[in-house]
Each structure stands twice: as structure tokens, then as C-alpha cells.
C-alpha positions as CSV (number, residue, x, y, z in Angstrom):
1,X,0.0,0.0,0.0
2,X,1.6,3.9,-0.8
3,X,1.3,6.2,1.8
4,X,-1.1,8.4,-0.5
5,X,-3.6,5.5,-0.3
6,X,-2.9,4.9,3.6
7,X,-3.9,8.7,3.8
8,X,-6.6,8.7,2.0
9,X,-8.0,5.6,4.2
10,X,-7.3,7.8,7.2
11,X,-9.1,10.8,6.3
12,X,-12.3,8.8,5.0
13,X,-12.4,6.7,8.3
14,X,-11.8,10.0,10.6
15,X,-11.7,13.3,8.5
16,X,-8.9,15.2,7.6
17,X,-8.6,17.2,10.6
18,X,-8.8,14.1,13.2
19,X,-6.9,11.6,10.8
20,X,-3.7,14.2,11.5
21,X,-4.7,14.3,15.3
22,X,-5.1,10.3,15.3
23,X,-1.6,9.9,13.7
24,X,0.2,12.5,15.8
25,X,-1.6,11.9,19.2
26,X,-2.0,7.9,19.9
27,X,0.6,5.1,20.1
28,X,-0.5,2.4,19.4
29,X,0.4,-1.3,21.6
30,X,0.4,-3.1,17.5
31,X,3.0,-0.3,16.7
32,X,5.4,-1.3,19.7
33,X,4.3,1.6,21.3
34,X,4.8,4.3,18.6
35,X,2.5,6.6,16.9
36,X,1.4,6.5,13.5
37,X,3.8,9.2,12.5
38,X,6.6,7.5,14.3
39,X,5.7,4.3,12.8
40,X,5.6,5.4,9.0
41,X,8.4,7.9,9.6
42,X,11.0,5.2,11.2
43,X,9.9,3.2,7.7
44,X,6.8,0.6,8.6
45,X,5.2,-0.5,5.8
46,X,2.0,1.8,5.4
47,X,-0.1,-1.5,5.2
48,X,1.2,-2.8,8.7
49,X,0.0,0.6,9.9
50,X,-3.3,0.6,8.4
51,X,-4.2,-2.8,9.6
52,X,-3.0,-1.3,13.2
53,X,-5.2,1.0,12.5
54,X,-8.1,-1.3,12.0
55,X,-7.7,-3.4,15.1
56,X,-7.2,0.0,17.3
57,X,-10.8,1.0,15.8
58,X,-12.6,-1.5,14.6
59,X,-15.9,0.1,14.9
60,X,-14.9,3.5,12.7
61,X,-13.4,1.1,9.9
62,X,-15.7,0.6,6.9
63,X,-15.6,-3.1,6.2
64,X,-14.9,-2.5,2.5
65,X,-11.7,-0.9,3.5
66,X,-10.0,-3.2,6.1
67,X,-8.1,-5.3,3.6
């Protein structure tokens, strides 16, 4: 998965404006502890993040996009 398309997962599962705040703000146990800035920054594959993602939050996750 590119980042672009990680992104754009994020901002249609939170909005733009908490999708930044959700990156930035939580650390995340899947992550070993790091954020999803710090994950992606330090070179995690954006897939491995976004499935993070989707067992942090299952219930905001649209079905067709956990994959």
C-alpha cells in the first residue's frame, strides 16, 4: 500500500482534521508503542500501519476498507 492510499484511508475513516490528530496523538500497543507518525516515519510498511489501524478502531473502519 503507498502512503497516498494509507492517507486517504485515514481521512475517509476520521476526517482530515482528526486523521492528522489520530496519527500525531495515539501510540499504538500493535506499533510497539509508537505513533502512527513515528511508525511510517521510522519506515513501517503503510499496510502494517493501516491494519494497526483497524484493530485500534474497529468500529470506525468501513468493512470494505479493512483489507
Amino acid at each position: 500500500m503507498k502512503q497516498s492510499d494509507f492517507w486517504d484511508r485515514m481521512n475517509e475513516t476520521f476526517g482530515a482534521a482528526y486523521a492528522r490528530s489520530v496519527a500525531s496523538d495515539h501510540s499504538l500497543g500493535q506499533l510497539g508503542g509508537r505513533t502512527i507518525d513515528q511508525a511510517l516515519a521510522e519506515g513501517e510498511n503503510a499496510k502494517a500501519v493501516w491494519m494497526a489501524v483497524c484493530r485500534a478502531w474497529p468500529e470506525r473502519i468501513p468493512s470494505r476498507l479493512v483489507r
